[in-house]
C-alpha positions as CSV (number, residue, x, y, z in Angstrom):
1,X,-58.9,11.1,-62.7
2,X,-57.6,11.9,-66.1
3,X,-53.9,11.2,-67.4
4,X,-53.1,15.0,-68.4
5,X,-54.0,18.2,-66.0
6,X,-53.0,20.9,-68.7
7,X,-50.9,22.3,-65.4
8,X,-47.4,21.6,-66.7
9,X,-48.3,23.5,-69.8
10,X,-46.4,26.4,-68.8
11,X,-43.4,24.5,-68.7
12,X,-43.7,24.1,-64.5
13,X,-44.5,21.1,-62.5
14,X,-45.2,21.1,-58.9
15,X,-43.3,19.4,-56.1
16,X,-45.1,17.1,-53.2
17,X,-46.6,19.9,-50.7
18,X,-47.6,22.0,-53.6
19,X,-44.4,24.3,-54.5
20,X,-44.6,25.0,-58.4
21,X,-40.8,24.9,-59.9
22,X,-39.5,25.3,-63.9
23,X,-39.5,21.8,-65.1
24,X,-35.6,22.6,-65.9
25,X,-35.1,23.1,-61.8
26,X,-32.6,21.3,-60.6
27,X,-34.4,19.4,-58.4
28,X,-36.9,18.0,-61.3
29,X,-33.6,17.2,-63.0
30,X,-32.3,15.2,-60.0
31,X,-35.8,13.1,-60.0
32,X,-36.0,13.1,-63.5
33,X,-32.7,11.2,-63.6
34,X,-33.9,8.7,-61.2
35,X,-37.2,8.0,-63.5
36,X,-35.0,7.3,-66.2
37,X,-32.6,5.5,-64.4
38,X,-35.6,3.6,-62.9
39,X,-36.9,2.8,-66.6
40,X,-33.4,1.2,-67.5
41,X,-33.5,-0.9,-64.5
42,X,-36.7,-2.4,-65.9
43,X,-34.7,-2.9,-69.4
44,X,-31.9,-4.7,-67.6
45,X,-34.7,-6.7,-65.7
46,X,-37.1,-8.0,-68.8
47,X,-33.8,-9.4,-70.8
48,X,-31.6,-10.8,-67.0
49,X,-31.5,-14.5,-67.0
50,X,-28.8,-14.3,-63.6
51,X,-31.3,-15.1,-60.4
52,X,-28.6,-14.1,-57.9
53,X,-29.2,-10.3,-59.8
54,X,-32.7,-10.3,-60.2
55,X,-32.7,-11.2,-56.9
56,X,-30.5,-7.5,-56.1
57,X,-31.8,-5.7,-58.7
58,X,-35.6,-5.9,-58.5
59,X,-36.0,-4.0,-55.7
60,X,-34.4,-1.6,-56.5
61,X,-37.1,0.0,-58.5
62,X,-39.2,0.1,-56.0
63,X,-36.1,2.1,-53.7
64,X,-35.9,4.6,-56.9
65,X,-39.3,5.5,-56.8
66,X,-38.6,6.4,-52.7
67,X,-36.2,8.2,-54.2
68,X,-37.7,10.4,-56.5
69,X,-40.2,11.1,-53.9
70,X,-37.7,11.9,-51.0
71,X,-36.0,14.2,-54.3
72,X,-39.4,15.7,-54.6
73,X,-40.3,16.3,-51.2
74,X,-37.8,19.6,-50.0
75,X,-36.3,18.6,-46.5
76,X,-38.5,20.5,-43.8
77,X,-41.8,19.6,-45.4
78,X,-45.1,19.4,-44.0
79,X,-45.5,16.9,-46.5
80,X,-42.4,14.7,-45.1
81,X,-44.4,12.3,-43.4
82,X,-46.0,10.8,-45.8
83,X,-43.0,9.2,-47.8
84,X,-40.6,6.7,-47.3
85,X,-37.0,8.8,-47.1
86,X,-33.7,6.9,-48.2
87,X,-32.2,6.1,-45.1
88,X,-28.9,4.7,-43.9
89,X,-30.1,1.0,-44.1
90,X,-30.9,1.7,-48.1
91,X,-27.1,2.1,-48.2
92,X,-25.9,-1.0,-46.1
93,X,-28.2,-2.7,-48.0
94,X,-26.9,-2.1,-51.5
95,X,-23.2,-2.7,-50.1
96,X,-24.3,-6.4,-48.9
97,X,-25.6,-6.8,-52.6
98,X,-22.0,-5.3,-53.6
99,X,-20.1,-7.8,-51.5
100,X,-22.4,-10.7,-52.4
101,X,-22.3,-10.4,-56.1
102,X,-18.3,-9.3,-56.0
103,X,-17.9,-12.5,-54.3
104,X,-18.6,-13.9,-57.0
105,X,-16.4,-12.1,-59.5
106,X,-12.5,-12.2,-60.2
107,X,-11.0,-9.9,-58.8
108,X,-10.3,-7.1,-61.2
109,X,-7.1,-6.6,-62.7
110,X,-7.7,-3.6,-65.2
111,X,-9.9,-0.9,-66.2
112,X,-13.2,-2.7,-67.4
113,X,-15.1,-1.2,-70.5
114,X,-18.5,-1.4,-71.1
115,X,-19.5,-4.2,-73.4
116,X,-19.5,-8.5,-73.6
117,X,-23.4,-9.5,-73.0
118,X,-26.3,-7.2,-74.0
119,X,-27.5,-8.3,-70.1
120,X,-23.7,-7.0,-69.3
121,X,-24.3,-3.8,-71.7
122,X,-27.3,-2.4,-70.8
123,X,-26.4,-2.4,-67.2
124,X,-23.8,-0.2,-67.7
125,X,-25.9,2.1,-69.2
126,X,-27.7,2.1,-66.3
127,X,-24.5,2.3,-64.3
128,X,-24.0,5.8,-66.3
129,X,-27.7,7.2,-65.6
130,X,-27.1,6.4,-62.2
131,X,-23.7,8.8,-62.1
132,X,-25.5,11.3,-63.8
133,X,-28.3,11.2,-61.2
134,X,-25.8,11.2,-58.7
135,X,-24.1,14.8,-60.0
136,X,-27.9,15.7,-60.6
137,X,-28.1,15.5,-56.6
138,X,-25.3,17.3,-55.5
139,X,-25.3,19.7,-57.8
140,X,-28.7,20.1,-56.1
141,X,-27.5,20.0,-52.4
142,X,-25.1,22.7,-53.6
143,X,-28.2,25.0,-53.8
144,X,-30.5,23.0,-51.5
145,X,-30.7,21.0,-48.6
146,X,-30.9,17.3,-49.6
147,X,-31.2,14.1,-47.8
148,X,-27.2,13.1,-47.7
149,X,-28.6,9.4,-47.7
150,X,-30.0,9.9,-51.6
151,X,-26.0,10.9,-52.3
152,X,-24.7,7.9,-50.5
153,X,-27.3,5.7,-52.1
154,X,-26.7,6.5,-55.8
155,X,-22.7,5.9,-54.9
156,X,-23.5,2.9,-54.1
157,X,-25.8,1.5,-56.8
158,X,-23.9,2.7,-59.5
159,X,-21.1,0.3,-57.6
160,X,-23.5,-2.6,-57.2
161,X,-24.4,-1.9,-60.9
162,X,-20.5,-2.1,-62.0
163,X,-20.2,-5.6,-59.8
164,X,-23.8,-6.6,-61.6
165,X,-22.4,-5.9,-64.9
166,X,-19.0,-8.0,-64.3
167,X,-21.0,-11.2,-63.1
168,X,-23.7,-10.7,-65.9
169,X,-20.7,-11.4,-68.4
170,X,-19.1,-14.4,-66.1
171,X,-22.6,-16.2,-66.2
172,X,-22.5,-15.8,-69.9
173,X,-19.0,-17.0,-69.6
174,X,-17.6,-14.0,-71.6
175,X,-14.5,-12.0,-70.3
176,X,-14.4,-8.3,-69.1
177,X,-13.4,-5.8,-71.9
178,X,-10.4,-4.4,-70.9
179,X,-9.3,-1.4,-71.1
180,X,-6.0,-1.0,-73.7
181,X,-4.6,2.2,-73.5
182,X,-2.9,3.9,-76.8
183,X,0.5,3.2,-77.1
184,X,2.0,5.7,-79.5
């Protein structure tokens, strides 16, 4: 099977059960959000030296690639079967990793800003990919039906990133950046 199918050349891609869209569609850029987000998971993952996030975050690519499937696949599909749909236990899931890794956090006593480690940096980038993935989505389900479990989910990694990025920067032993407002 070759790499390139010359089908996207006119600037459409098609969606699992066949349905061609506009690769600007709203549902490609819901998916494509979650790709990217997926790709900065795996920079955050090649440079973490933290087991107890490695430990939370590694799966999570797998999850993202569920999905941009469950993204892909419109809601009544013949084609439903054959993927694995975010469900409810994807959320409980990432809120177990939430309270396990806040556990072992400060509690916080001001804004944060992004910043301290590079570990600590980039995943607040991928804290910010994740928000944007999360408006990609409803601004989908606005037009669409969606899976309300893909909403839910990307709330609560973008959470579980914020509580990863905090403890990356207390392993380093280097302090949240706070926040300090302009005083004029």
């Amino acid at each position: 099977m070759k790499l390139y199918t010359r089908t996207g050349d006119d600037g459409t891609t098609g969606l699992f059960g066949g349905d061609r869209v506009s690769k600007d569609d709203l549902r490609i850029e819901a998916y494509g959000a979650v790709d990217e987000l997926n790709a900065q998971l795996g920079m955050v993952l090649v440079v973490c030296d933290v087991p107890l996030l490695t430990e939370h975050l590694s799966p999570l690519q797998s999850r993202l690639f569920d999905l941009g499937a469950d993204l892909a696949t419109p809601c009544g599909s013949g084609h439903e079967d054959k993927i694995n749909r975010i469900v409810e236990h994807n959320v409980t899931v990432l809120e177990e990793a939430i309270d396990v890794i806040e556990s072992r956090n400060e509690p916080i006593k001001t804004f944060v800003m992004p910043g301290g480690t590079e570990l600590a940096s980039r995943i607040h980038v991928a804290r910010c990919t994740c928000r944007r993935a999360e408006r990609a989505i409803v601004r989908l389900a606005h037009r669409d039906t969606v899976n309300i479990h893909t909403v839910e989910f990307v709330n609560r990694m973008s959470d579980l990133l914020f509580a990863a990025s905090r403890l990356a920067n207390r392993e380093a032993g280097v302090p949240d950046v706070p926040w300090i407002p302009h005083r004029p």
